[in-house]
N, C-alpha and C positions, 0 to 999 in steps of 0.2 A: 564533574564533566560526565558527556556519555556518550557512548557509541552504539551507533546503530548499525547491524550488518543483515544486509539484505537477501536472499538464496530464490531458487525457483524458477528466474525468466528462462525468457528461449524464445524455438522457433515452431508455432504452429499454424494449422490450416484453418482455414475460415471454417467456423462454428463449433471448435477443437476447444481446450479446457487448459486450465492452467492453475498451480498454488503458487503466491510468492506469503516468505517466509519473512519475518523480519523478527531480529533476539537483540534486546537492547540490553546495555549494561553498563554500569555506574551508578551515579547516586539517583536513584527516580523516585519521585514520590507517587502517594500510593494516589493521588487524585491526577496524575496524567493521563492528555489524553493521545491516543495516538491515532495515525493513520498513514493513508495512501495519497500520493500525487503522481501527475503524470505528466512527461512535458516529450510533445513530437517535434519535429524539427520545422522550425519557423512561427513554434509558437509558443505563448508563455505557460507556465507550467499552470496545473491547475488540481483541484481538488479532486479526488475520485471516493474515496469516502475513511471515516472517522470514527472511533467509536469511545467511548467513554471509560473508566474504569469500571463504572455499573456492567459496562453491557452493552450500553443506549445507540445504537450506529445512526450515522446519516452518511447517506448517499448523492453522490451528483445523479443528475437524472439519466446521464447517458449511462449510467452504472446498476440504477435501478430494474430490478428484475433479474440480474444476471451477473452481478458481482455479490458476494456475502464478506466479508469483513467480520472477525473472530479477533480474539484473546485468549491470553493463559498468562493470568496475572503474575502466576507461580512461578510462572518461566522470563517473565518482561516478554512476552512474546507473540506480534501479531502477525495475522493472516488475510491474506486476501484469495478466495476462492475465485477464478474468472472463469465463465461460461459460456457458451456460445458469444464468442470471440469474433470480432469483426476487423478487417483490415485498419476500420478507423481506429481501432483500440492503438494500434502499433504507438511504441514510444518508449520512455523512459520512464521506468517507476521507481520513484521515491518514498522511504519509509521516513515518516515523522512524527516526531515526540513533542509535545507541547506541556510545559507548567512552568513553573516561577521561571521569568529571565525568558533568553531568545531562544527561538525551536533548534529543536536538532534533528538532524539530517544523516539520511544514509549515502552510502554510494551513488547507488540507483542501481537498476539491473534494468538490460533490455524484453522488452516483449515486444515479439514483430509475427505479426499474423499477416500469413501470404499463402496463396497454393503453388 
């Protein structure tokens, strides 16, 4: 089994900054991949970006340019850098682990961009 616990949201202003944190723990193997999702209210969650054991990330487009997504294999532990933050960004993020069997999920924590 494994747990994901997620740290970092909150509340900032448009074009303001943000780290969420996510430290997974259990049994994970070394070829997982993890990432971020994001789900606002009245719509279904969706990918924001992913990155590989190597390294390798991919990003949704609306993420590109302004989100960076990081690792610390050492740690089972990823990062999401968020940058100039837009009202649309606001939502629920989710940390997730993918490899053998069904993904696993965190909490979620809130991120709400507003002035």
């Amino acid at each position: 089994q494994v747990q994901l616990v997620e740290s970092g949201g909150g509340l900032v202003q448009p074009g303001g900054s943000l780290r969420l944190s996510c430290a997974a723990s259990g049994r994970i193997f070394s070829f997982a991949v993890m990432g971020w999702f994001r789900q606002a209210p009245g719509k279904q969650r969706e990918l924001v970006a992913r990155i590989m054991n190597s390294g390798s990330p991919t990003y949704a487009d609306s993420a590109k340019g302004r989100f960076t997504i990081s690792r610390d294999n050492a740690k089972n532990t990823v990062y999401l850098q968020m940058n100039s933050l837009k009202p649309e960004d606001t939502a629920v993020y989710y940390c997730n682990l993918r490899q053998a069997g069904p993904d696993f999920w965190g909490q979620g924590t809130q991120v709400t961009v507003s002035s």
